[in-house]
N, C-alpha and C positions, 0 to 999 in steps of 0.2 A: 436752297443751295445758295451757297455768297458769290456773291458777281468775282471774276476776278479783275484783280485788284489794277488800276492805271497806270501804273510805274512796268507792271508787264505785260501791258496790250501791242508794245514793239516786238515782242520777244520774236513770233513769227519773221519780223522784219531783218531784226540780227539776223537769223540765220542763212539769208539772199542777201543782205547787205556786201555791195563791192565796196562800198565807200562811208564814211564818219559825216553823217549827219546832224543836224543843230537839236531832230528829235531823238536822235541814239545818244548822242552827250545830253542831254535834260533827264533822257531815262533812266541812266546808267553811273553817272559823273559827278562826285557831290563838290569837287574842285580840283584846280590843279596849281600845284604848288611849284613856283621856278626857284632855283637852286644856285647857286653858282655851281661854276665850272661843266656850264651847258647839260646838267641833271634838273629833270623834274620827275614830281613827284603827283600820281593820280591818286585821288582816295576816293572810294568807289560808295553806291548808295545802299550798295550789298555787302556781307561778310564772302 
């Protein structure tokens, strides 16, 4: 059986998470794009 995989050993954590932590954005986050006119733009590590 394949171990699962690193990028989802927070997932448990999301789900009690109150708050945006530095290991929830490294997990989840592949960047974040600033915008003008105070729009940004997340592009994520998943579809």
């Amino acid at each position: 059986m394949d171990a699962i995989p690193e990028e989802l050993a927070v997932v448990d954590e999301t789900i009690t998470a109150d708050k945006l932590t530095k290991e929830l954005v490294d997990a989840f986050v592949e960047k974040v794009i600033l915008k003008p006119v105070h729009q940004v733009e997340i592009v994520w590590k998943f579809r």
